[in-house]
TORMARMAR-56938 format. One record per residue: x, y negated, z negated of N, C-alpha, C in turn; residue number from 1; residue in three letters. Coordinates in nm, 3 decimals. Each point is the difference from the previous one (the first is absolute). Layout:
! TORMARMAR-56938
X Y Z X Y Z X Y Z NUM ALA
...
! end
This chain:
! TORMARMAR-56938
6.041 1.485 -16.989 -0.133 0.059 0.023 -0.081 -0.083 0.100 1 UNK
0.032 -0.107 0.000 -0.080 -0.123 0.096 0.033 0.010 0.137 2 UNK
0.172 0.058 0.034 0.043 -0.016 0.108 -0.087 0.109 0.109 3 UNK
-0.030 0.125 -0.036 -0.036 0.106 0.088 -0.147 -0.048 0.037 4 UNK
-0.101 -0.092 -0.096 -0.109 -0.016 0.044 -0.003 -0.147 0.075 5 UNK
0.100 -0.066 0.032 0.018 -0.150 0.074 0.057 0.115 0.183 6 UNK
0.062 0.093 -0.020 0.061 0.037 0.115 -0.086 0.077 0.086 7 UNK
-0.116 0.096 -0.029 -0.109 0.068 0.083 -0.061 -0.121 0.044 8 UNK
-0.074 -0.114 -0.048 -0.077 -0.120 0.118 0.088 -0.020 0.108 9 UNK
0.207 -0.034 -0.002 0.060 -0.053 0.073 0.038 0.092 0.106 10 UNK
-0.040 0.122 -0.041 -0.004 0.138 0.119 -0.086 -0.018 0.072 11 UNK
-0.126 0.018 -0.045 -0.187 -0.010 0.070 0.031 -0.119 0.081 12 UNK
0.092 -0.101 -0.046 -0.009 -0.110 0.130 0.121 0.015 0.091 13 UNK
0.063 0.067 -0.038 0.090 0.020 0.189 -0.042 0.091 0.018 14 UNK
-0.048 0.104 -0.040 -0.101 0.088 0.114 -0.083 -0.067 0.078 15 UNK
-0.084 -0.098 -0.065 -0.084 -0.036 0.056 0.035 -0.111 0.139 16 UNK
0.126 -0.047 -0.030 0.080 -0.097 0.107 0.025 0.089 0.078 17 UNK
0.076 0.091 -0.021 0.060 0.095 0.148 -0.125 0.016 0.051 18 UNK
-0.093 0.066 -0.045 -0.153 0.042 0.093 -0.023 -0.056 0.072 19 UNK
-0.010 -0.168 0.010 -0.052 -0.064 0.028 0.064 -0.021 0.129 20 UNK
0.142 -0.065 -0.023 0.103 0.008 0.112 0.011 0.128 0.119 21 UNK
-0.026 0.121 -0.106 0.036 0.072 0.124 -0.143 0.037 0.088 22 UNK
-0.146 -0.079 -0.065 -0.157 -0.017 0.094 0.051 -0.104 0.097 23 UNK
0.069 -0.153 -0.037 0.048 -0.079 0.066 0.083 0.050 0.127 24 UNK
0.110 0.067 -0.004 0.079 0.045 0.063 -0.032 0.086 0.107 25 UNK
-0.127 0.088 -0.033 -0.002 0.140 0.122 -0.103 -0.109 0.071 26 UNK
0.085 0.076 0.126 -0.088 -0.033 0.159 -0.129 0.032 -0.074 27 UNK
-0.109 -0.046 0.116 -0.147 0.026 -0.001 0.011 0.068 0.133 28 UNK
-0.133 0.094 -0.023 -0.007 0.057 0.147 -0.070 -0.039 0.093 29 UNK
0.022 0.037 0.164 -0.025 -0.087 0.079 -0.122 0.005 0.053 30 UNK
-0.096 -0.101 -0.041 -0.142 0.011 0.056 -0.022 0.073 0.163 31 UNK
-0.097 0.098 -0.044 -0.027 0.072 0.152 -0.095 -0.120 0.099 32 UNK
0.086 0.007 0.138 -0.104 -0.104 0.085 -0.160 0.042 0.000 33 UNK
-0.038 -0.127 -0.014 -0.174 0.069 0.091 0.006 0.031 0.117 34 UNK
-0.069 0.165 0.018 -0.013 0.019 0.122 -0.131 -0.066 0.102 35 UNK
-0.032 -0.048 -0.088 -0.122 -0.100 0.108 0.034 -0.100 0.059 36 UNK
0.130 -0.093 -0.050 0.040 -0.091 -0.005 0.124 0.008 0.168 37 UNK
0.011 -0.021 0.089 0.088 0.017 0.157 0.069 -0.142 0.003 38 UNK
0.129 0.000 0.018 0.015 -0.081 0.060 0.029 -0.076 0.125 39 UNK
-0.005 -0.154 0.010 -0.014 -0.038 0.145 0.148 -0.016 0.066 40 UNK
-0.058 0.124 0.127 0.117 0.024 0.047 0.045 -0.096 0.066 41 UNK
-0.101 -0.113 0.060 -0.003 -0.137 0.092 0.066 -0.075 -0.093 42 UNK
0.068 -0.014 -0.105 0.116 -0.058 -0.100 0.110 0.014 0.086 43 UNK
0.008 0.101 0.035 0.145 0.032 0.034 0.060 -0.096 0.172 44 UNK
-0.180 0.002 0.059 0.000 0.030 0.173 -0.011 -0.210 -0.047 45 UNK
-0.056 -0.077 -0.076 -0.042 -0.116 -0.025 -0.047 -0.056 -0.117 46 UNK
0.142 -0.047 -0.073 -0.096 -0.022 -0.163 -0.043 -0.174 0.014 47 UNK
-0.054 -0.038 0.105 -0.061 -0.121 -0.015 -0.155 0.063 0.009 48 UNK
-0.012 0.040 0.088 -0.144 0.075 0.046 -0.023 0.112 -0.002 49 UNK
-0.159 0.083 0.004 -0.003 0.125 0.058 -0.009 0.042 0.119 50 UNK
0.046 0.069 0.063 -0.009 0.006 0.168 -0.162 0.068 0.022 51 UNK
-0.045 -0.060 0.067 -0.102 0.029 0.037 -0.013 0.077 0.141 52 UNK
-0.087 0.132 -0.037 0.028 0.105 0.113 -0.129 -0.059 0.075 53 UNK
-0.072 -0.130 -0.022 -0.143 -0.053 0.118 0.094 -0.129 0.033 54 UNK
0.050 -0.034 0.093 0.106 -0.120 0.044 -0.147 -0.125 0.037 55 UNK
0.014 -0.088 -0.051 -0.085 -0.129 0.061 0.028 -0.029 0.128 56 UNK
-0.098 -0.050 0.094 0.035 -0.037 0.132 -0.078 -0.063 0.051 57 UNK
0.018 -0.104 0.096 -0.093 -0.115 0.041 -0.016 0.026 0.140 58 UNK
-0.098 -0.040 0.096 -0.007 -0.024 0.120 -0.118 -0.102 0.049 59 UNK
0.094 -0.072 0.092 -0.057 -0.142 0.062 -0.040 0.023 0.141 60 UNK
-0.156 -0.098 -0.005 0.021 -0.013 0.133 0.030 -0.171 0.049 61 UNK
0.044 -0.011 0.126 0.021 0.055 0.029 0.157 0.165 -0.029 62 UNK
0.010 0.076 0.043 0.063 0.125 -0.014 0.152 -0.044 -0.037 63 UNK
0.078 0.005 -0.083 0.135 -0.018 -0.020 -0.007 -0.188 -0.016 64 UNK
-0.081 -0.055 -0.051 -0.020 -0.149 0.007 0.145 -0.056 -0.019 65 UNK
0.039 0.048 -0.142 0.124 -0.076 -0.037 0.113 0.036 0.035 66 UNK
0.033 0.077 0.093 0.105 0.009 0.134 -0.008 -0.079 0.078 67 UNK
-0.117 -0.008 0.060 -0.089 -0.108 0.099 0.084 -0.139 -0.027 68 UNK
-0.071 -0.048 -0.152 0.064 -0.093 -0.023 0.133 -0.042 0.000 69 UNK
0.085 0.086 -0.030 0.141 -0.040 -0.045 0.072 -0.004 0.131 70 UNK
-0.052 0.123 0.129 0.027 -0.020 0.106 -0.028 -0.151 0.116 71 UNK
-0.108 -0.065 -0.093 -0.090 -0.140 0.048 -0.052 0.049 0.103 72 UNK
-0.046 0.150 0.017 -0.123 0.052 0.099 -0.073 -0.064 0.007 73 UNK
-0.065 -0.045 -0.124 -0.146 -0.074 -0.017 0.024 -0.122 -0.130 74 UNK
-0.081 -0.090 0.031 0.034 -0.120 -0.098 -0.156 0.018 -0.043 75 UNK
-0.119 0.081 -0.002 -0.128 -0.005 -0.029 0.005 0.043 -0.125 76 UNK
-0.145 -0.022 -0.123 0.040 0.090 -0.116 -0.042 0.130 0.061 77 UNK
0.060 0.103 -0.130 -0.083 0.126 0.013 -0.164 -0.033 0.011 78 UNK
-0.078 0.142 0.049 -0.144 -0.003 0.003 0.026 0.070 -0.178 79 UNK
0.025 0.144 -0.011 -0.070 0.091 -0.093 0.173 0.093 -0.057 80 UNK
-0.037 0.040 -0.103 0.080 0.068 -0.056 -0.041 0.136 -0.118 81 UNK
0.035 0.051 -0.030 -0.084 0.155 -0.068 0.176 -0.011 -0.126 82 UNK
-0.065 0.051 -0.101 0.114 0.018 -0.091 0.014 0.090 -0.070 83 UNK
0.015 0.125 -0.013 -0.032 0.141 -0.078 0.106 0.070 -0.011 84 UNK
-0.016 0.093 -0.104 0.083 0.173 -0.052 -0.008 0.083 0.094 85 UNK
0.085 0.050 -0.005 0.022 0.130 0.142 0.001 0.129 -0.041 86 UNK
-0.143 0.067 -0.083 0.018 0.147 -0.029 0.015 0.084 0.084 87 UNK
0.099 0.102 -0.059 -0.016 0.169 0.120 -0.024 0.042 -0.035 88 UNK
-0.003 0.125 0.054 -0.119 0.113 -0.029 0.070 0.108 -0.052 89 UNK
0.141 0.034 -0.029 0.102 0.076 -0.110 -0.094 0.123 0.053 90 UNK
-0.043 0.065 0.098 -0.041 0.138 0.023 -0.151 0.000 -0.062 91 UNK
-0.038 -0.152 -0.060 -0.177 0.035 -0.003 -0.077 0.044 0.130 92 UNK
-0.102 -0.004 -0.023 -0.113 -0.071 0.050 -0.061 -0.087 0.023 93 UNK
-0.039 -0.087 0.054 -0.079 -0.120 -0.043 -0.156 -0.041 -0.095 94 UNK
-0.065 0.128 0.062 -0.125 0.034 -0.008 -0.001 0.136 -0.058 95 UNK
0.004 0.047 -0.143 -0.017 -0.086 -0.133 0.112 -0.035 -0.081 96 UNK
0.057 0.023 0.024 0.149 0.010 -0.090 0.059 -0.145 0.005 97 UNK
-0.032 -0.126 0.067 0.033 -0.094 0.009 -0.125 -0.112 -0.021 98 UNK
-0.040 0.008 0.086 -0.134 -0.059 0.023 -0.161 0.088 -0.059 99 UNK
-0.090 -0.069 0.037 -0.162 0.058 -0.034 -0.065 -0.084 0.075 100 UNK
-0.074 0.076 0.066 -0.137 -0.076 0.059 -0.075 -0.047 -0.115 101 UNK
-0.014 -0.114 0.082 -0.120 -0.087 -0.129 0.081 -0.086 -0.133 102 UNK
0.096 0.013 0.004 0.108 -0.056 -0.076 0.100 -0.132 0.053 103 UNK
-0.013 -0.137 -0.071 0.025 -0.058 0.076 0.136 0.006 -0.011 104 UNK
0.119 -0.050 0.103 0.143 0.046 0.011 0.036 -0.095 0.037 105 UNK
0.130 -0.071 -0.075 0.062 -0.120 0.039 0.103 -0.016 0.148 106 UNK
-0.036 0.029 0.100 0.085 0.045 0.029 0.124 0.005 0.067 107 UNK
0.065 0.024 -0.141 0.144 0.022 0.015 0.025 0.054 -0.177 108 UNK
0.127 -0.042 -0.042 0.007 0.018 -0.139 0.063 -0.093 -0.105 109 UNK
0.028 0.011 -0.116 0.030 -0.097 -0.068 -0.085 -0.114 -0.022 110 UNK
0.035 -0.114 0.058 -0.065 -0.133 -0.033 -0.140 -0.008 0.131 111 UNK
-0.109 -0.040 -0.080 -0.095 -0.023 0.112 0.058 -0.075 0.178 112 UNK
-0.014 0.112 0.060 0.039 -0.092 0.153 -0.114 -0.105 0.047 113 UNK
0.091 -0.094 0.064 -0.052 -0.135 0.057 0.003 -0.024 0.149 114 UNK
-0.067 -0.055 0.027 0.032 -0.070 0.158 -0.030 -0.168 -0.058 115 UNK
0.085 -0.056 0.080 -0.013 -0.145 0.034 -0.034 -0.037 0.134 116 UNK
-0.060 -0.096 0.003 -0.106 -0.061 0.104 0.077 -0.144 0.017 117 UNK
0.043 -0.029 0.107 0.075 -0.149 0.024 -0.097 -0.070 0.041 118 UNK
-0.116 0.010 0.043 -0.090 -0.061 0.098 -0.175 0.077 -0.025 119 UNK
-0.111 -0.048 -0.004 -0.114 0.039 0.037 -0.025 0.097 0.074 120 UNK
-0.066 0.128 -0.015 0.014 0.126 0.154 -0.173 0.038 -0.002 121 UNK
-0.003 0.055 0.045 -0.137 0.098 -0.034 0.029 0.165 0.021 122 UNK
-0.056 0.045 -0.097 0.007 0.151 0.016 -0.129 0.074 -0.008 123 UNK
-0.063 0.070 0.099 -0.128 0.080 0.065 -0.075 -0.139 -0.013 124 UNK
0.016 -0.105 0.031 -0.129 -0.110 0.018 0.001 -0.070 -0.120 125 UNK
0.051 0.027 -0.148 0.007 -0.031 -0.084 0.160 -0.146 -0.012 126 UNK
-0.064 -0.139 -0.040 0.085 -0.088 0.013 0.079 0.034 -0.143 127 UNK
0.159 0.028 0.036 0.128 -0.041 -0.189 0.056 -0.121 0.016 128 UNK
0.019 -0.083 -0.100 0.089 -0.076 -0.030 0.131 0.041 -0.027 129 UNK
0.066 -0.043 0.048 0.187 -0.036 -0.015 -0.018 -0.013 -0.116 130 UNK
0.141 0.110 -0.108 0.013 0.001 -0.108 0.039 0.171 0.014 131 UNK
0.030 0.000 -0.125 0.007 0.101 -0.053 -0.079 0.076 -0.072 132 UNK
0.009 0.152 0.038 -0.109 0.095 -0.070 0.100 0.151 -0.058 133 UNK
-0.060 0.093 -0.068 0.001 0.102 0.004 -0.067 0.097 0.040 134 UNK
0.057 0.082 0.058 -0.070 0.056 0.118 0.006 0.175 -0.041 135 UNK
-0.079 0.073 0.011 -0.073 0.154 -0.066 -0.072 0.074 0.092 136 UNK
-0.046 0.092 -0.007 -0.111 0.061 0.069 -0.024 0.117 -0.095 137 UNK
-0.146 0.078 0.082 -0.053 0.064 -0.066 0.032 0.160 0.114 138 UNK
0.061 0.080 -0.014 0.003 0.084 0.124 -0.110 0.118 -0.041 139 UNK
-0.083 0.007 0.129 -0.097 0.127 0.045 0.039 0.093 0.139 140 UNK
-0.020 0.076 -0.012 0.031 0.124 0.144 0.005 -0.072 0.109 141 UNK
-0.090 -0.072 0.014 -0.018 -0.026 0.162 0.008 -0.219 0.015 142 UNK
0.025 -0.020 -0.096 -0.016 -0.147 -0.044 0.048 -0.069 -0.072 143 UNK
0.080 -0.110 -0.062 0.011 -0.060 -0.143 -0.016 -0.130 0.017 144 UNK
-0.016 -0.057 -0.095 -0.064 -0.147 -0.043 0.134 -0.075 -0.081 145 UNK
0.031 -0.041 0.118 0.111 -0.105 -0.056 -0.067 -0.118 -0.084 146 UNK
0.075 -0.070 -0.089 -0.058 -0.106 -0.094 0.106 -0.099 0.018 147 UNK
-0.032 -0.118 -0.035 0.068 -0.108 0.016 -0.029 -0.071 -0.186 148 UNK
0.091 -0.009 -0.098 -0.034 -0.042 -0.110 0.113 -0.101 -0.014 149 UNK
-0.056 -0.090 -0.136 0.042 -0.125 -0.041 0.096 0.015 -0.083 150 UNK
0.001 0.111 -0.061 0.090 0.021 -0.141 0.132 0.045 0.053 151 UNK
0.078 -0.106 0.033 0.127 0.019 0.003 0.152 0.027 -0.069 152 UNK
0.057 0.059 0.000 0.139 -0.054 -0.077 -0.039 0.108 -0.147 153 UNK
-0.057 0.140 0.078 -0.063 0.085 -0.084 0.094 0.146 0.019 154 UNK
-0.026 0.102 -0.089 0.113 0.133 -0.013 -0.122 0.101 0.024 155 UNK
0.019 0.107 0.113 -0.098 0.133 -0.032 -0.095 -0.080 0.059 156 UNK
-0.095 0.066 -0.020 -0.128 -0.039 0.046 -0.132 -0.002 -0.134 157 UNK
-0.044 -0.106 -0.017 -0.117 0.018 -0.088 -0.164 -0.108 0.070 158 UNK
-0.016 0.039 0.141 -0.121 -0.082 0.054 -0.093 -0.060 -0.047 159 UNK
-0.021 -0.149 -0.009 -0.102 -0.031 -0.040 -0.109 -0.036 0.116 160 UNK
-0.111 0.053 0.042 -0.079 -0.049 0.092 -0.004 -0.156 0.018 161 UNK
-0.030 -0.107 -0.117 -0.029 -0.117 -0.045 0.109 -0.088 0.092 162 UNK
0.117 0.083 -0.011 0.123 -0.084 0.041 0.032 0.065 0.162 163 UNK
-0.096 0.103 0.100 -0.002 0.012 0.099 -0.022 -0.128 0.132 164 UNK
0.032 -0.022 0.053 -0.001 -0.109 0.096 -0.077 0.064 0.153 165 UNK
0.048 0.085 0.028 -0.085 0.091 0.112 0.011 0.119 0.038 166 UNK
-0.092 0.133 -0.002 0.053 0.110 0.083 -0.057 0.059 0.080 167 UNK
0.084 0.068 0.103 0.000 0.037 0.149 0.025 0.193 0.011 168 UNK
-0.060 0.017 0.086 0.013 0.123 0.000 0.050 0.021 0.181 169 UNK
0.120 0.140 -0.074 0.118 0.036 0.168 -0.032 0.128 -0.034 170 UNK
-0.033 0.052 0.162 0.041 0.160 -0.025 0.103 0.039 -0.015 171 UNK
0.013 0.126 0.017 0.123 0.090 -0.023 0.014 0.072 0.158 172 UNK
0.114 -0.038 -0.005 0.061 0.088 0.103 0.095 0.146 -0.018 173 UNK
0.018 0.085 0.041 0.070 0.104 -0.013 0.093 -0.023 0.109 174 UNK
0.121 0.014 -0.048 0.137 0.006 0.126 0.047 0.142 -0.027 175 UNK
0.142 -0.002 0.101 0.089 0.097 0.020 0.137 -0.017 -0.104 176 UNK
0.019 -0.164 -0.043 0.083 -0.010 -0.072 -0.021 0.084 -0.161 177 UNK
0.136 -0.017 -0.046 0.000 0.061 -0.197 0.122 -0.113 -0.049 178 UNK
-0.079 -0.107 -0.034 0.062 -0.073 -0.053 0.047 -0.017 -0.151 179 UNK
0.093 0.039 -0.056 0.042 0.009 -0.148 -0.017 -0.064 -0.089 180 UNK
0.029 -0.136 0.101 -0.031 -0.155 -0.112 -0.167 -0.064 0.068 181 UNK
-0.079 -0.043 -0.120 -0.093 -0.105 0.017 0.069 -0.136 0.057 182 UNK
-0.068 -0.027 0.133 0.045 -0.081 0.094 -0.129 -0.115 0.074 183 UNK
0.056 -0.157 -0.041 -0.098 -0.072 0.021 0.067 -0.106 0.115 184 UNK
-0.062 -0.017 0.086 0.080 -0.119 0.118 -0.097 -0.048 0.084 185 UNK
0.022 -0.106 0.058 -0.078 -0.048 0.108 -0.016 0.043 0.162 186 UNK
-0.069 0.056 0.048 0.007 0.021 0.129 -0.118 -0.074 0.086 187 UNK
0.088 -0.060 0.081 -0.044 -0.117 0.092 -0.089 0.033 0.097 188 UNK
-0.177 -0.092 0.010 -0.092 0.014 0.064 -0.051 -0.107 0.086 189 UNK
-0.083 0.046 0.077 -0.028 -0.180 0.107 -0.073 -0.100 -0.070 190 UNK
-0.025 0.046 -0.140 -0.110 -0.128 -0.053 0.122 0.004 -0.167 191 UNK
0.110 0.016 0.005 0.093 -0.024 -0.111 0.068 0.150 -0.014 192 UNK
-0.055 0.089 -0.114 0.118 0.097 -0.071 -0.096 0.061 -0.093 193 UNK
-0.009 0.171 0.031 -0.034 0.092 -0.096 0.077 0.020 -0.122 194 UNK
-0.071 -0.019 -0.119 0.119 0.065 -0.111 0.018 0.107 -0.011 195 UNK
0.090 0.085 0.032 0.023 0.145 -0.008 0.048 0.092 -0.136 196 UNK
-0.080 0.072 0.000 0.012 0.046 -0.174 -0.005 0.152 0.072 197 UNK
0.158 0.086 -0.078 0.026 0.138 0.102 0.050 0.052 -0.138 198 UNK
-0.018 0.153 -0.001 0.092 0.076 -0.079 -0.078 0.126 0.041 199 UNK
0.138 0.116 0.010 -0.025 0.107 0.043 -0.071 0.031 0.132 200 UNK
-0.099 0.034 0.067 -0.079 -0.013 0.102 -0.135 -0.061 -0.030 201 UNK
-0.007 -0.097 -0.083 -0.125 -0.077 0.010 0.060 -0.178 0.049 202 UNK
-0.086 -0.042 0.093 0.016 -0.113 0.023 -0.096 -0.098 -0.033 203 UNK
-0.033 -0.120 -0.045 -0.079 -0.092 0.005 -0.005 -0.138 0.040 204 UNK
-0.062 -0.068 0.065 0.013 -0.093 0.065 -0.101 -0.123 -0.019 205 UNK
0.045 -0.104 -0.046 -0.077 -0.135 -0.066 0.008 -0.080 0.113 206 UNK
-0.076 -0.062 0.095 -0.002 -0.087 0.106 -0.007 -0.141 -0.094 207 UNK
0.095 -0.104 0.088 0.011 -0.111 -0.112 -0.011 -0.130 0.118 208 UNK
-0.066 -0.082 -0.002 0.041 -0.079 0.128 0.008 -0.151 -0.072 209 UNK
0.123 -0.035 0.078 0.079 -0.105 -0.049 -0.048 -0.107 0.095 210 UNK
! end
């Protein structure tokens, strides 16, 4: 009489073992990706870095300096150098779709652009010290107000007046060119070198005398 009621508990527990095993056993199903979630296709093109579609680029004056040098053209230091991001214009606009009047614009992209100063210059009558700055402007229709600031070794742009060092105002020129990339270089004058700041058909021109 004892045996039939000792044998229903020892049933209830291998049922309860197989269950368990066969929850253990089945696949799980396969989480759906987030569709918000993309991945980087620049893994594939460079998994040290992301490729950056604004390329960094420098220009010295004097023009091609460190060719100069290696060629032993010149044994002098450089005067000046500009250091910035190279945005295009991917079928924008500049004016508004890129830029804003009255908005100040680093300009270039990525990391705040710089010029370096090897030597003392003056720019519109105004005496700089040799050193390094970051360098911005403010663009208007017919004008913009380049800035010369202290806060270096900075990302984007976030201006502080406090940390401004001096600013100058260049007109605007209108050309014939359509330049794709934002383009900054030195072009050579009888009292030193304009800084040339170009993209699309606007030109601007910073007189700098060395």
């Amino acid at each position: 009489m004892k045996k039939p009621q000792l044998l229903l508990p020892a049933l209830l527990f291998l049922l309860s073992c197989n269950s368990n095993e066969e929850k253990a056993t089945t696949p799980s199903t396969p989480t759906k990706p987030d569709s918000s979630i993309r991945s980087n296709n620049d893994a594939s093109i460079n998994p040290y870095a992301q490729v950056d579609i604004s390329p960094m680029d420098m220009a010295y004056y004097p023009p091609d300096y460190p060719k100069l040098k290696m060629a032993k053209a010149t044994t002098a230091a450089p005067l000046a150098r500009v250091i910035y991001s190279r945005p295009h214009l991917q079928g924008r606009q500049i004016f508004h779709e890129i830029l804003n009047y009255g908005v100040p614009w680093r300009l270039g992209a990525n990391e705040s652009s710089e010029i370096d100063l090897y030597k003392d210059i003056t720019i519109q009558g105004k005496p700089i010290k040799a050193g390094r700055y970051v360098i911005y402007c403010i663009p208007q229709e017919k004008e913009w107000t380049i800035i010369l600031n202290s806060n270096i070794d900075t990302w984007g742009l976030q201006p502080d007046p406090k940390q401004d060092i001096a600013r100058f105002t260049a007109p605007v020129t209108t050309t014939d060119n359509s330049l794709e990339y934002f383009t900054m270089v030195f072009a050579e004058t009888s009292k030193g070198a304009d800084l040339l700041m170009a993209w699309d058909n606007i030109e601007v021109r910073l007189p700098v005398n060395f």
